[in-house]
Each structure stands twice: as C-alpha cells, then as structure tokens.
N, C-alpha and C positions, 0 to 999 in steps of 0.2 A: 383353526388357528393357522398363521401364516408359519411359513418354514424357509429355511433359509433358500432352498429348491424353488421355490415361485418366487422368487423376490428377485427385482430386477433394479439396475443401476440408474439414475438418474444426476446431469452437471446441470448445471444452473451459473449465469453470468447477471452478478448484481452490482447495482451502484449504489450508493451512500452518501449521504451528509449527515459526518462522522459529528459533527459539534453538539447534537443532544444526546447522543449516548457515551457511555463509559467503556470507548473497545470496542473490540468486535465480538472476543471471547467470553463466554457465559460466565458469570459471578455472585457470589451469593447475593450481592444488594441488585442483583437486576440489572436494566435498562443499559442491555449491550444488544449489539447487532445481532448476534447471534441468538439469544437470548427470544428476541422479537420474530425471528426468521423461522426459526424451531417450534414455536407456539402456533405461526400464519400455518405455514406445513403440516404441522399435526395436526390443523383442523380440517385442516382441505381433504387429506387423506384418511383421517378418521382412526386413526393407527400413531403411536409414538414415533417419531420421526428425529433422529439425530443425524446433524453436518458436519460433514469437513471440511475446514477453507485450506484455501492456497496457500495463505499467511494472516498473520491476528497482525489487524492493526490496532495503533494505540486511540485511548480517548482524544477526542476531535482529531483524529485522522479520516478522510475520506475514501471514496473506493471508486475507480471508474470504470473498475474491470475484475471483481472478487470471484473466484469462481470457488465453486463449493462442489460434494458430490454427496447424495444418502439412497439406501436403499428401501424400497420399497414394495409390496402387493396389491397395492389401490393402483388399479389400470384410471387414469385421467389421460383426456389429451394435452398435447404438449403446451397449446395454447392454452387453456386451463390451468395445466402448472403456471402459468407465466401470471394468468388474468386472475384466476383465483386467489392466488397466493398474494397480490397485489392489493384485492380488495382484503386484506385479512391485517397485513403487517402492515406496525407504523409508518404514521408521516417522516418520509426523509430517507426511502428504503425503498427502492424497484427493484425485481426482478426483469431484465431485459431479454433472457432467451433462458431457453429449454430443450434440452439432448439428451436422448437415450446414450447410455457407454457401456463397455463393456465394464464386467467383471474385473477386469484388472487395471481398469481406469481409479488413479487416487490422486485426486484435486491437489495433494500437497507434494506427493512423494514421485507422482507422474511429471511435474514443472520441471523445464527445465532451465527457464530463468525467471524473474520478476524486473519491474519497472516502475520503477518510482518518478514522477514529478514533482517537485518543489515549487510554489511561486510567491515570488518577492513583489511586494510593491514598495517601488524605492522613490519617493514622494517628499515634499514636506505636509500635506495634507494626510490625514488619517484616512484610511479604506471606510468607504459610503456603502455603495452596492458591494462593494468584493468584500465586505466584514465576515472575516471568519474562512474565508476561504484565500486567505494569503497573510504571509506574515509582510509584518510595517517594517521601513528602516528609512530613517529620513534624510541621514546622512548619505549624499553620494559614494555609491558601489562602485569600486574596479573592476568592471567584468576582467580586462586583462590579466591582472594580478590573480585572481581566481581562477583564471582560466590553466594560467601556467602552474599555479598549486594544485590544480584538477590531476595534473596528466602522474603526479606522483602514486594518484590513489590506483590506477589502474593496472589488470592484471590481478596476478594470485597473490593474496599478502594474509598475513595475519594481524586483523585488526580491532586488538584486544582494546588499542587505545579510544575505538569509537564505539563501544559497547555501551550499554548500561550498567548499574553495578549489578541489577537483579540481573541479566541475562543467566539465564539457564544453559545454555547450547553447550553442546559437551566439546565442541571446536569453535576455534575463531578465525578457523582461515575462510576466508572469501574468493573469489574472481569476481572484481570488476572487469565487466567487458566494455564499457562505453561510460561516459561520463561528458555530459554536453551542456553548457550553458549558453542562453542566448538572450537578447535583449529587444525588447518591443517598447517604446516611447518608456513608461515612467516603472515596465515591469519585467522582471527578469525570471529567467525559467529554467530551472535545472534539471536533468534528466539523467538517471543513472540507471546502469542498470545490472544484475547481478545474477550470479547465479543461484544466493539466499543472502537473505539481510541478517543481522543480528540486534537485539532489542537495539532500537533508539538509534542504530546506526547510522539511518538516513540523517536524520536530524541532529546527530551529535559532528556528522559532516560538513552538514551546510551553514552549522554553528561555527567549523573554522574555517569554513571560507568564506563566512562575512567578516568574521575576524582579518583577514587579508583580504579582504575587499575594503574594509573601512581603512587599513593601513596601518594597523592596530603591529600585525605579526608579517614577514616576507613571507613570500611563497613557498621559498625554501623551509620555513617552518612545520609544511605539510610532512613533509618528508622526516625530520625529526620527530615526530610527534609520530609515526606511524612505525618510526622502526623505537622508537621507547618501547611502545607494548604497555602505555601505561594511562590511564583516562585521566587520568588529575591532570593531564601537561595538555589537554588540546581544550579548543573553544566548549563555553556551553552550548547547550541544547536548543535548537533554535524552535520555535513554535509548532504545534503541532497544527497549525491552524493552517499553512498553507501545503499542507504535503496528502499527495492522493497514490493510492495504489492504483497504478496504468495500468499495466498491462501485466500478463501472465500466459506465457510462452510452452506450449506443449507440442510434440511430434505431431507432424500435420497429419499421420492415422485418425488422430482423435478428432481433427475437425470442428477443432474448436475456435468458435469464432474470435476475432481481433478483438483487443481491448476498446471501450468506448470514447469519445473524443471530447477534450473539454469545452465548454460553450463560450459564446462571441470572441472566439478566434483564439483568445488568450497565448498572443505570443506564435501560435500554428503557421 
C-alpha cells in the first residue's frame, strides 16, 4: 500500500473549453472539469487520484492556464502524464505540460496572482466562429469611458459590491494590480489581474463597465458602486462565455511555465 513517504508531488498546466461542462469544481450531477480530469488520472495511474486548482471557474468559463497539483506513487514519465492523461479525458480538455514540485508546492495557496481575460465582440452581426468564446454587444462600446471607470477598480479595495450572492470567501478585500482594455477592429479585450478573485467578480465587472461603455452609467459611477459595498447598485453579470482564466503567477523557484496564448491573435 502506498504511504504518504513514497508519494511524490506532481503541477500540471491545463486548458479548457469551459462551454460543455458545469464548472470546473466536482458536483454531485457530474460533468465538470474536474470531475473529467480526476477520472483521465486515476486511470492513468491506477490509484485514486484527487486535484487542486489554482481557482474554480464558473460554467462556460474557459482556462488557458489552470494549473492544478495531486499526489502520487505511480512513477509515469512526464510526457505520459501529459499524453496519457489526454487520451483518457474529455473532448475540450488538454493537459499542456507536466512538473514534478516539491512538497510544499500548492496550486492554490502557492499563487501569487491570477489573470483573467474577457472578450467582447462589439458587432451588429452575431459571433459565427467566436460562439461561445466571447460575449456579443452590438451596440457601440466607449472603450474611453471604461477605460477611465477602470482605473477606480484598481489597488486594494473591498469589493463586496462585485461578488456573487453565494460567494463563500470569509474576506472581500482584493488587490487589483492592473486592469487593461484594449481594442482590435470589431473586438475588445479586457485583462485584469489580481491577487484572488471573488465568485463572479470578473463578470460582475465587466457587467459595469459595459454598463458605461454603452452610456447607460458615468465612469464615475464605478467608484460609487464600489465604495457602497453593496451588489444590487452595480451592473449585471455579463456572460460567462467570453471570460478565460490566463494566467497564474507563482515565484519563479517553481518554475512554472507562462500561461498559454489565445488563438488567431485575438486582440495580441
């Protein structure tokens, strides 16, 4: 029988397209990322296998940089973890690399920031090829107007008002450390990035600054709405369809690779 003594650490960096599962976090009706990820692994390894991510994204959130860590006694090569695990776990789910860590490496508690991308297709035509991997808005965006609503969110704040109601987290303070949007022909791309998110955060943000992108609230309204402390007074929720977990930031001892890059340019 394995013991905790032979058992050795193993991160993994995965990507996702979050739109056919429910989450990433395991649940009793199934068909979440995790759920699919812990089944490929335990089979590979022949041993019950449980993970820990960096952060649980929401249904149809995607991942272009999820990194996870579990322990293990099944010696595989790295490549193996990566190829094995691939052929095992559903369509819409890669494992892109594989690293031995130490002991005291933990996928969630080791981070020391995460990165989120958003992206808009601001169109009068409905998303073709990008369905599902960007939210629509067909009315013309103020990036300006947004941009200046941006700079309130940044820094350490308590931002009770951009939570979910379910959020669990026994704190709401935040640091934003960066917060950037930018514009490519018909599609716009926001990049935030923090030291932890709180449920729905991302999206409960980019909910009020379409809201002030459409002309709807001032920019100045960012700023009220954050120091309320209260979620009924800021935009809704905007789609979960164009928001991807980037990147995830660890002390460069660990040696962990850079988050992966979105495809045909998208804005880059």
């Amino acid at each position: 029988m394995a013991t905790p003594e032979n058992h050795y650490r193993l991160a993994l960096g995965l990507e996702y397209d979050g739109s056919g599962f429910n989450g990433w976090q395991t649940q009793p009706e199934g068909c979440t990322v995790q759920d699919n990820v812990e089944t490929a692994l335990t089979g590979l390894a022949n041993q019950k296998i449980k993970v820990v991510s960096a952060g649980r994204t929401d249904a149809g959130v995607h991942a272009l940089s999820q990194v996870i860590h579990f322990d293990t006694s099944t010696q595989r090569e790295l490549t193996t973890w990566v190829e094995g695990t691939n052929s095992l776990v559903a369509g819409g789910i890669s494992v892109v690399w594989a690293k031995e860590v130490g002991k005291d490496f933990h996928a969630r508690y080791s981070a020391l920031s995460r990165t989120y991308t958003y992206l808009i297709l601001n169109r009068l035509q409905r998303p073709g090829l990008l369905q599902k991997k960007v939210a629509w808005y067909k009315k013309k965006l103020s990036i300006r107007s947004m941009r200046i609503a941006s700079k309130y969110l940044i820094g350490l704040h308590d931002f009770s008002s951009f939570r979910s109601s379910s959020c669990q987290s026994t704190t709401t303070v935040r640091e934003v450390s960066s917060l950037n949007i930018a514009q490519h022909d018909s599609l716009v791309r926001i990049d935030i990035t923090a030291n932890a998110f709180l449920q729905h955060m991302v999206r409960n943000i980019v909910g009020s600054l379409v809201d002030v992108g459409l002309g709807k609230k001032h920019p100045d309204w960012i700023d009220e709405i954050l120091r309320a402390k209260n979620r009924d007074l800021a935009g809704p929720a905007a789609s979960p369809d164009g928001l991807f977990l980037a990147k995830v930031s660890y002390d460069l001892k660990w040696e962990i690779p850079d988050g992966g890059k979105l495809p045909y340019g998208f804005g880059q």
